[in-house]
C-alpha positions in Angstrom: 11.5 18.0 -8.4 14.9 19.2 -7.8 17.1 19.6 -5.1 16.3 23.6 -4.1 12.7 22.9 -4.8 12.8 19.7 -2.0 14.7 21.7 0.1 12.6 24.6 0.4 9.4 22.4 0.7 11.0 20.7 3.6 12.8 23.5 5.1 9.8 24.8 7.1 8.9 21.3 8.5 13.1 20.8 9.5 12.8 24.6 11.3 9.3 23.3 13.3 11.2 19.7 14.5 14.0 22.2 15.6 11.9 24.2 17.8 9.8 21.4 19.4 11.5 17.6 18.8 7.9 16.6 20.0 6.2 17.6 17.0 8.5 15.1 14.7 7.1 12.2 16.6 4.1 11.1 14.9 1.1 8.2 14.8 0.6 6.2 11.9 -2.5 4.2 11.9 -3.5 1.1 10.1 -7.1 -0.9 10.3 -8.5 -3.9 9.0 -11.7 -6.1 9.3 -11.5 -9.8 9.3 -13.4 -11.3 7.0 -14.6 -14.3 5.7 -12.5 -17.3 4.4 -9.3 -16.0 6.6 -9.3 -12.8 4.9 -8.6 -9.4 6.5 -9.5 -6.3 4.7 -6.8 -3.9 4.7 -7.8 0.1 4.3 -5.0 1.9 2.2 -5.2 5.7 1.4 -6.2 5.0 -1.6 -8.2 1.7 -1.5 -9.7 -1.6 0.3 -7.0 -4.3 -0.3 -8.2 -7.8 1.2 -5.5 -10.0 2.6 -5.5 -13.7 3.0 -3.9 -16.6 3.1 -0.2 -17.3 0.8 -0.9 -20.5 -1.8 2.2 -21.8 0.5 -0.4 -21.6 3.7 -3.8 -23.0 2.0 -4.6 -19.5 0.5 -5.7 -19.7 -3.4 -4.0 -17.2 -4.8 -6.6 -14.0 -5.1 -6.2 -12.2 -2.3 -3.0 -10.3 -1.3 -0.5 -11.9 1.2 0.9 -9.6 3.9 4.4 -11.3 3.1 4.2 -9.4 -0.5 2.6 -6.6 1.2 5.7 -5.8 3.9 7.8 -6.1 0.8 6.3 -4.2 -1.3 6.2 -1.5 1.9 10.1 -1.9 1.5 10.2 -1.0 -2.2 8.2 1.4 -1.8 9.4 3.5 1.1 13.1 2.7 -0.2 11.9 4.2 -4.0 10.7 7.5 -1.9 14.0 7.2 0.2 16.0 6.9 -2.9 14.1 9.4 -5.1 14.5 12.3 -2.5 18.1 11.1 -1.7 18.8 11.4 -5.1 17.2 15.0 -5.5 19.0 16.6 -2.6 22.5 15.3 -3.9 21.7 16.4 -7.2 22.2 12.9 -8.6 20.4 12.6 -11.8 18.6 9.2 -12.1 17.3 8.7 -15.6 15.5 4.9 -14.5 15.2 3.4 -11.2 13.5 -0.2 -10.5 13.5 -1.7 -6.9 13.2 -5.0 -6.3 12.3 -7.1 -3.3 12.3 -10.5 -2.5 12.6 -12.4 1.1 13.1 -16.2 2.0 10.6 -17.9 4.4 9.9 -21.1 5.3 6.0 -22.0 5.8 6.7 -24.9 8.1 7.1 -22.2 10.6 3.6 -20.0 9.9 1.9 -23.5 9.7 3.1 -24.8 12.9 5.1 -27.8 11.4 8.1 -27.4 13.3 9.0 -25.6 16.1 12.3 -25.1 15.9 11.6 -23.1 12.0 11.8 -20.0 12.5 8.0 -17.6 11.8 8.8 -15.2 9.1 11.4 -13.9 6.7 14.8 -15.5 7.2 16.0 -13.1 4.6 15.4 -10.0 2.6 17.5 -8.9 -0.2 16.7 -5.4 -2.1 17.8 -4.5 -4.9 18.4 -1.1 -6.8 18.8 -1.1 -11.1 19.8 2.4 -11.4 20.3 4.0 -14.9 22.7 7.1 -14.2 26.1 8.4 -14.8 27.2 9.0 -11.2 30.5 7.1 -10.3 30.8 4.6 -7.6 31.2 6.3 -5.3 28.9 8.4 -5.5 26.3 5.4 -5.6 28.0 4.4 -2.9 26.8 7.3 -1.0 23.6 7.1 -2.5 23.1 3.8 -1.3 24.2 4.6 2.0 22.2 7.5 2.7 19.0 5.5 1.2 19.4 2.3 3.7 19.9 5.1 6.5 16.6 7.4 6.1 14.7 4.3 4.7 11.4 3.8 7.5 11.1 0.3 6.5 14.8 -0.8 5.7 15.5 0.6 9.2 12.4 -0.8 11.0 13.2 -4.1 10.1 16.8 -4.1 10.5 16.4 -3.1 14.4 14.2 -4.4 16.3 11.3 -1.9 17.0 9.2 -2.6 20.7 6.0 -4.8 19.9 2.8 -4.9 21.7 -0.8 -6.1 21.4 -3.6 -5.2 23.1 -7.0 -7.4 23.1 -10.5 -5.9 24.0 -14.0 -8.3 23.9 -15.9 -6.1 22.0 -19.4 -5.9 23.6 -22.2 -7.8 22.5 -24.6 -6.1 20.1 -28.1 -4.9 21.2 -29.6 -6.1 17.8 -29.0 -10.0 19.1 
């Protein structure tokens, strides 16, 4: 895709936003279904992904850990970010490989230590581009990528948090 062709498919959706800021502001929904042996089954768009427990926690290694999943949420989202930043400056990316890794320390998750922090600590990202733009120009790419990144920007502020929790009725088969 180029830059005209991105901007035309996003013009019409930019015009709408104009005309009623309340029809930018969206829902996305996620659901899962605990399972058995601390798993939680995860539905994607595209498929079932079963979560459970990081080798560092007890977990043995088969299913996914959420951990890898937020980062790979990060790559992802920053790749898109990137891609269409990219596009609409007209910067010509022949290769492009994101990388994520964060530091956490399980004593935390495990309840080991209360003073160790639950979670990530850190999260680096990293970007091997293969283009001819200058620095400055990557600069700006950069820049522009961290700034319209939903992920990078949801976890570099501090979004409002809240959990609900319903007793689901008993079942008429018991």
């Amino acid at each position: 895709m180029d830059g005209t062709t991105l901007r035309a498919l996003q013009a019409p959706i930019k015009q709408r936003y104009r005309e009623d800021p309340a029809s930018a502001t969206i829902t996305l929904h996620a659901h899962g279904q605990l399972g058995e042996d601390v798993q939680c089954s995860v539905d994607t768009a595209r498929a079932m992904v079963t979560a459970g427990l990081h080798p560092g926690a007890g977990g043995d290694g088969l299913s996914v850990c959420s951990g890898d999943m937020l980062l790979q949420a990060l790559v992802a989202c920053a790749g898109v970010t990137l891609g269409a930043v990219a596009t609409a400056l007209g910067v010509h990316l022949r290769a492009a490989a994101l990388h994520a890794e964060g530091d956490l320390d399980f004593r935390g998750t495990l309840g080991l230590d209360r003073e160790t922090p639950v979670g990530f600590r850190a999260i680096r990202l990293r970007l091997d581009l293969d283009t001819d733009a200058d620095a400055a120009t990557l600069d700006k790419l950069l820049q522009l990528t961290e700034r319209y990144c939903v992920v990078w920007q949801t976890l570099a502020g501090t979004p409002a948090l809240h959990t609900d929790l319903h007793r689901a009725e008993p079942s008429s088969a018991e």
